[in-house]
C-alpha positions as CSV (number, residue, x, y, z in Angstrom):
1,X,0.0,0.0,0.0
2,X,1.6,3.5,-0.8
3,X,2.2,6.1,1.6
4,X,-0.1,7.8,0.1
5,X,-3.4,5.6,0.5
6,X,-2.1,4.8,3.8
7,X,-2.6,8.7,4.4
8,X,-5.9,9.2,3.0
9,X,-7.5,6.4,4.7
10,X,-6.0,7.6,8.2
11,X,-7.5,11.2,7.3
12,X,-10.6,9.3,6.6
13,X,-10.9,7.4,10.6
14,X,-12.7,9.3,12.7
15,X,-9.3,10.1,14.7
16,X,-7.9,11.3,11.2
17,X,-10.9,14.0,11.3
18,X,-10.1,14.8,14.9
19,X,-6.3,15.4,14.2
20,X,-7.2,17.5,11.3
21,X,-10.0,19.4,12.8
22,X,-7.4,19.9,15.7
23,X,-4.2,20.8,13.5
24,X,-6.6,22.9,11.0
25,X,-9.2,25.0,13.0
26,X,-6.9,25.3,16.4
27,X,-3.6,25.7,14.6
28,X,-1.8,22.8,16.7
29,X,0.9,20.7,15.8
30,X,0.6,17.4,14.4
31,X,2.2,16.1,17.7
32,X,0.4,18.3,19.8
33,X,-3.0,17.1,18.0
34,X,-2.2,13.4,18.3
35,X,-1.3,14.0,22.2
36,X,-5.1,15.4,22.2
37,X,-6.6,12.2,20.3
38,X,-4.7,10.4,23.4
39,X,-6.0,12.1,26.1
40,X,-9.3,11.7,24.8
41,X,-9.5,7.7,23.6
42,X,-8.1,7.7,28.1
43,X,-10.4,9.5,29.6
44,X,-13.8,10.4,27.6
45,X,-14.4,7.0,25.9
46,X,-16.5,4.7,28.3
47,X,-15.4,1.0,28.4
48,X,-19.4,0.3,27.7
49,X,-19.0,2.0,24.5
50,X,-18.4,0.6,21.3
51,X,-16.1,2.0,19.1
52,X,-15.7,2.1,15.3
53,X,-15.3,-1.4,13.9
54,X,-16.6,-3.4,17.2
55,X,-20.0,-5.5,17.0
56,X,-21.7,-6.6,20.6
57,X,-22.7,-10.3,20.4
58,X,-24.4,-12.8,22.8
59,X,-22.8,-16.3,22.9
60,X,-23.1,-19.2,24.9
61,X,-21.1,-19.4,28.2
62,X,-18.1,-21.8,27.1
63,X,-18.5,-23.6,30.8
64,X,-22.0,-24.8,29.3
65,X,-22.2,-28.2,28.4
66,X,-23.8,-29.8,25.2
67,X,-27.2,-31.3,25.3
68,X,-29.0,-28.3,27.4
69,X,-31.9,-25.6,25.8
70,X,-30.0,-23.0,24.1
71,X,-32.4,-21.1,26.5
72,X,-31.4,-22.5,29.8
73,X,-27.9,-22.0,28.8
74,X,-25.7,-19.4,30.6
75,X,-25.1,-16.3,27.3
76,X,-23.0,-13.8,28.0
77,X,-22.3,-10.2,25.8
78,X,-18.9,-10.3,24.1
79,X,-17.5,-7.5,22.1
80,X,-15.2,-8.5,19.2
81,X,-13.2,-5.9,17.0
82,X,-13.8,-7.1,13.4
83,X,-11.7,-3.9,12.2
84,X,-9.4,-1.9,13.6
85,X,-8.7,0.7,10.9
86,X,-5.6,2.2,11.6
87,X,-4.1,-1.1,13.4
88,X,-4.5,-3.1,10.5
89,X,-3.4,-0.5,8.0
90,X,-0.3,-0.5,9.3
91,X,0.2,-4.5,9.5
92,X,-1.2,-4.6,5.9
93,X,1.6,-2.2,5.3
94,X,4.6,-3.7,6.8
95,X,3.6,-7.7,6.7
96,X,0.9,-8.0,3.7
97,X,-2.4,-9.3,3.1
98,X,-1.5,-12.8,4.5
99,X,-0.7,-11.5,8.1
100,X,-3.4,-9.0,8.0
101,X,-5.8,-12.0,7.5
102,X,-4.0,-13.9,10.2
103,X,-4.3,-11.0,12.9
104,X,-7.8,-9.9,12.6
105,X,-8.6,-14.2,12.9
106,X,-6.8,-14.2,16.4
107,X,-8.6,-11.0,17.4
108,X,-12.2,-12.3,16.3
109,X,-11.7,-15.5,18.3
């Protein structure tokens, strides 16, 4: 992936439009701006929250045993990160398609 692409689709992530909103309107420095987006991701998003590229599913308890009622077995809410945009930009960019593929399977299960 050229630098290039690998720009415009960070620009594109809603940190991206943070960063630039913060470098463009406020007149901070990259550095400065990122630092910001920091701060922010620590203290002002809520762990109950989902974030871009995250889906909330129920599963069954993996302590359940086979044979009961799916409805008298024990579910509990999981969140999996099917895409994380700027993570896997940069393994795409530095290890290929093939890793890429293998990361985001070990993060889904």
């Amino acid at each position: 992936m050229t630098n290039r692409k690998y720009y415009r689709r960070q620009i594109k992530s809603s940190e991206g439009e943070f960063m630039y909103e913060l470098q463009n309107s406020y007149e901070l420095s990259p550095k400065v701006s990122e630092q910001i987006v920091v701060s922010a991701k620590q203290h002002l998003l809520r762990s109950h929250s989902l974030q871009e590229g995250q889906v909330e599913i129920t599963v069954v308890g993996v302590e359940e045993k086979s044979g009961k009622v799916i409805e008298k077995m024990e579910k509990k809410k999981v969140r999996l990160t099917l895409d994380d945009e700027l993570g896997d930009i940069e393994v795409l960019k530095e290890f290929g398609r093939r890793a890429l593929r293998q990361v985001r399977m070990q993060r889904i299960t």
